[in-house]
N, C-alpha and C positions, 0 to 999 in steps of 0.2 A: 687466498693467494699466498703463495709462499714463495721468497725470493723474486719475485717479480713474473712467477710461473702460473698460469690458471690450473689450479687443483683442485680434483673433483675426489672426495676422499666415500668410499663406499661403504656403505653398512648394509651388509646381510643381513635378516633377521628372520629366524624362524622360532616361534615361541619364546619371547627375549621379553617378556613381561616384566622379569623380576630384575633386569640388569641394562634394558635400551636407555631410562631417563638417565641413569649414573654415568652411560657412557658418552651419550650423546653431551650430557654437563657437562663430563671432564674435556672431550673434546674440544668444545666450544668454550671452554673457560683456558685451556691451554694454546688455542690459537684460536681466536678471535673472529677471526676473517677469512675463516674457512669455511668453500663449500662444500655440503656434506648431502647425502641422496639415503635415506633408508627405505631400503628395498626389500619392505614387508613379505616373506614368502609364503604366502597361504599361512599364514598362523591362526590358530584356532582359539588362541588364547586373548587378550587384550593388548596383543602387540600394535594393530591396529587403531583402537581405541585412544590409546597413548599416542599414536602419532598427528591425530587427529585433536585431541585434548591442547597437545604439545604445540602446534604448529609445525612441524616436522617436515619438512620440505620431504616428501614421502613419494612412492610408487606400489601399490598393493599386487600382485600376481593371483589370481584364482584360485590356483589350487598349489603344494607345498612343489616345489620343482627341482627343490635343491639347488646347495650353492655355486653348482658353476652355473646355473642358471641366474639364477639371484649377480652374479660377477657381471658375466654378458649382459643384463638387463643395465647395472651401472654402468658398464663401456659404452652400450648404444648411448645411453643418456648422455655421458662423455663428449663422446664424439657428435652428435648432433647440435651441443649447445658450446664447441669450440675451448673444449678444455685440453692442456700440455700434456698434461698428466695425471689418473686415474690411480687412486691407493686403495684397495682391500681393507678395513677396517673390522674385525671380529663385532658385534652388537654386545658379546661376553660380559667385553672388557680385558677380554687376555694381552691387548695392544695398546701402548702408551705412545700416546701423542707427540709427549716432549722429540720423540726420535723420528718423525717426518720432513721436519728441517736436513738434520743429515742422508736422509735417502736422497732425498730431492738431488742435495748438494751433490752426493756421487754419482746421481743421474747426468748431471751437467757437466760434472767434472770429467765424468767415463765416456759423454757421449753414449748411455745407456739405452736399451731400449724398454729394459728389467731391471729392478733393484729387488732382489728378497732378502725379508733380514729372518733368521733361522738361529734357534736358543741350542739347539743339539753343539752345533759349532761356533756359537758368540761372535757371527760374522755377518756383514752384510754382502751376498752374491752381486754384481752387476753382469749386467752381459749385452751386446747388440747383435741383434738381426743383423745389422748391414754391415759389421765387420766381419764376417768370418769366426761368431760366437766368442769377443774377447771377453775374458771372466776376470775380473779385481773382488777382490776383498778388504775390507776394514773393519777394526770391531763393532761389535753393539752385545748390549748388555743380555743377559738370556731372558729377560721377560718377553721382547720381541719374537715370539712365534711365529715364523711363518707371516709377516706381512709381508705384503706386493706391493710395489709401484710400478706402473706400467708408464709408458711413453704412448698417446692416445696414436700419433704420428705413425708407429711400427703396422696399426693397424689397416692403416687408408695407404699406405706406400709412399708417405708426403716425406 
């Protein structure tokens, strides 16, 4: 939980052997009390193994299906188990945790139903479905690639 929000923070993985323990530590060492879903994509490698070794609150897919599939398989999960808000997390590690707090915050702040923070322009995008697509920006640092926060809400029409 973050800010008193249910956050369900997503991790894609596709062959992420050599990088899911370091990310899923940093995570969980940087926010504590966050839940997090690794969403094994058909990996051929020991990504599996590692989630399983791990304890890794995990979901395995059959075969590799790619990440917007891997995305949509954490939203269902999202929204079936009553979470705010649903974050994209790279399995990389190209996304630092410390800057979840502030999406969040400008989720709430914007009434958002998107938050992407994007390293090309050192900004975080918000926008809502149900305004008429209002767009703010704030900074954030350029390690943030391209992470998502969704609002789980935008998706069921609540």
């Amino acid at each position: 939980m973050l800010n008193s929000k249910k956050v369900l923070v997503i991790v894609p993985a596709y062959n992420e052997e050599e990088s899911l323990e370091r990310t899923v530590d940093e995570l969980v060492s940087v926010v504590p009390d966050i839940d997090y879903l690794v969403v094994n994509d058909g990996s051929k490698d020991a990504t599996e193994q590692i989630c399983l070794d791990r304890g890794y609150n995990h979901v395995t897919l059959p075969v590799n299906s790619g990440l917007t599939v891997g995305f949509q398989t954490g939203m269902k999960y999202a929204l079936r188990n009553g979470y705010d808000y649903a974050l994209q997390f790279d399995a990389d590690g190209q996304h630092c945790p410390e800057y979840m707090s502030k999406m969040l915050d400008l989720a709430i702040a914007e009434d958002a139903d998107i938050v992407i923070g994007s390293s090309a322009k050192r900004f975080l995008h918000a926008c809502s479905a149900r305004a008429s697509l209002r767009l703010r920006s704030s900074s954030l640092p350029a390690s943030e690639s391209q992470i998502r926060l969704l609002a789980c809400a935008c998706l069921t029409g609540r």
